[in-house]
C-alpha positions in Angstrom: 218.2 171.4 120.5 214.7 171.0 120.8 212.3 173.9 121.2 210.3 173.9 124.1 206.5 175.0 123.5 203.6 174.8 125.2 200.8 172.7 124.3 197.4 173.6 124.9 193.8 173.4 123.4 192.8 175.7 120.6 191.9 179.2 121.7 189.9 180.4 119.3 191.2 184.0 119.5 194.3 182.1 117.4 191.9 181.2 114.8 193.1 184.1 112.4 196.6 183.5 113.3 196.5 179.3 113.2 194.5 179.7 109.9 198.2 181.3 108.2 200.4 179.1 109.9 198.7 175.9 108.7 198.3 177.6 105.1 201.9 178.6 105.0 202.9 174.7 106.2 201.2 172.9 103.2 200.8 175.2 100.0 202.9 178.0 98.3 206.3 179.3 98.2 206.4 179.7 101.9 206.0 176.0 102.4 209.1 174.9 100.7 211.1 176.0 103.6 209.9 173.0 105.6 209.7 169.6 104.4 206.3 168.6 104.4 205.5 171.0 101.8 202.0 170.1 99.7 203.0 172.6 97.1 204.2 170.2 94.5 200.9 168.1 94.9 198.3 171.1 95.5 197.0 174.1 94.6 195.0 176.3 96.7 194.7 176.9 100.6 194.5 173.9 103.2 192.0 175.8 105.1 190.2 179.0 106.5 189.2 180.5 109.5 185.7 179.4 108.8 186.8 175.5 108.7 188.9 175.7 111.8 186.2 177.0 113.6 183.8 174.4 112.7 186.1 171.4 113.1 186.9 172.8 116.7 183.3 172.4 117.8 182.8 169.2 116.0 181.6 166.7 119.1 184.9 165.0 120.5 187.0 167.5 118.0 189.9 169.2 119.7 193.2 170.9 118.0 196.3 171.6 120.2 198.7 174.4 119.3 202.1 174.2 120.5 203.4 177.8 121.4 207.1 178.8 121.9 208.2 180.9 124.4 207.5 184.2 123.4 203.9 182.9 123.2 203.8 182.7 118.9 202.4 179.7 117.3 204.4 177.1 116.1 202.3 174.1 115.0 199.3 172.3 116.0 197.4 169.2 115.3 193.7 167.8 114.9 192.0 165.4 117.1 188.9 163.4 116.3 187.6 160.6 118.8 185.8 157.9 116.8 184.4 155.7 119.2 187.5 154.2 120.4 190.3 155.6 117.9 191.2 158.8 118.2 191.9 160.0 114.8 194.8 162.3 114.3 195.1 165.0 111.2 196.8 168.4 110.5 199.8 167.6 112.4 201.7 170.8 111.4 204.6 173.0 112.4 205.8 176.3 110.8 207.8 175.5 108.2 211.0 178.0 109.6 211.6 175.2 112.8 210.6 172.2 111.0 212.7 168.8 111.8 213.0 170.7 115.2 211.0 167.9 117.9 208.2 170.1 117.2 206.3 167.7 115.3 207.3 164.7 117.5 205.8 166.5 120.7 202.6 167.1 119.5 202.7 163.7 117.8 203.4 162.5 121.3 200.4 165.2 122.7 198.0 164.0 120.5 199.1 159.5 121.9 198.5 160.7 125.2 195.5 162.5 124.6 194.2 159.0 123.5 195.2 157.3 126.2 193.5 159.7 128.7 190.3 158.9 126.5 190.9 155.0 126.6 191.5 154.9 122.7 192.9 151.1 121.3 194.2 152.9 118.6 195.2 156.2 116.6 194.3 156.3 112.7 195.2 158.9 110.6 195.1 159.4 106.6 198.4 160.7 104.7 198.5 161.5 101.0 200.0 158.4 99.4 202.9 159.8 97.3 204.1 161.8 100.6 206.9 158.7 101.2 208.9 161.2 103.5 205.9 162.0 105.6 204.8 158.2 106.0 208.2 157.0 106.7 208.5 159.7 109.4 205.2 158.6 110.9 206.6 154.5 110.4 209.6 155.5 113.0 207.0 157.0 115.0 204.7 153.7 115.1 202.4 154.0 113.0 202.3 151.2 110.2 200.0 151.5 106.7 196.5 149.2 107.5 196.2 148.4 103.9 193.3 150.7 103.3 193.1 153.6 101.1 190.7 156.6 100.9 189.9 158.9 98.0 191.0 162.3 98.3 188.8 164.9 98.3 187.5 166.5 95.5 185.8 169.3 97.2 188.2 172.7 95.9 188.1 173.7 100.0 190.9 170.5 100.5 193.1 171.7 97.5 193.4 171.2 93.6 194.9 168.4 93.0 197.8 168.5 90.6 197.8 164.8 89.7 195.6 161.8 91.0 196.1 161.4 94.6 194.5 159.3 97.6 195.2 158.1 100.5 196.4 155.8 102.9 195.7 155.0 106.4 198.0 154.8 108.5 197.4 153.1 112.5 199.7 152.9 116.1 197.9 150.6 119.0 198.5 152.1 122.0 
């Protein structure tokens, strides 16, 4: 049975709180409960408090959060316009009710959000070895464009453990 949360812009009160969440999603022990674990591939944090901050008041930057019903987070994902795409990033949900519909509603958040804003497209970049993630995003639409970006090599993104880049991956809509 699906979860029902509430999706809503960032807060920034929930900065602190957001900021463990999306850490405890993507690196560490804590991430291997869920399946989109970065662990194996990273080292380090995915972000801070002083990141989220500034990539909620980048111009046409918003991040939903999805909260349950006792009001705790649960996931939440980035949204960039860029002219008319609407890039999407940091799709995450706590790794204890992954493969939940979580995921899939603020997938589905993030589509309409681009539609409200009269976006052709949605774009968003996945590390290439993550063949579980992109095959997840395939059933959701979203198809590989042919292009590939390097990954960062800026410490604040991670420490790589072995080369990675990545691809972009597009839905029309």
């Amino acid at each position: 049975m699906t979860p029902t949360v509430k999706i809503a812009p960032l807060d920034i009160v929930d900065i602190p709180e957001l900021t463990k969440l999306i850490n405890s999603a993507y690196r560490g022990e804590s991430s291997k409960k869920g399946w989109t674990t970065e662990a194996d591939l990273l080292g380090g944090l995915r972000t801070n408090e002083n990141s989220l901050l500034e990539m909620s008041q980048k111009p046409g930057a918003t991040i939903l959060t999805a909260k349950d019903a006792e009001g705790q987070l649960a996931g939440c994902v980035y949204l960039q316009l860029q002219t008319n795409q609407l890039y999407l990033g940091m799709l995450t949900v706590a790794p204890n009710i992954q493969a939940k519909g979580i995921g899939s509603q603020l997938l589905q958040a993030g589509e309409l959000f681009a539609i409200d804003l009269n976006c052709y497209s949605i774009i968003m970049t996945v590390i290439d070895v993550r063949h579980e993630l992109i095959d997840w995003y395939k059933r959701k639409g979203y198809q590989p464009t042919g292009e590939t970006k390097p990954f960062p090599t800026e410490p604040e993104f991670g420490i790589p453990k072995q080369p990675l880049q990545f691809i972009v991956l597009e839905k029309k809509i």
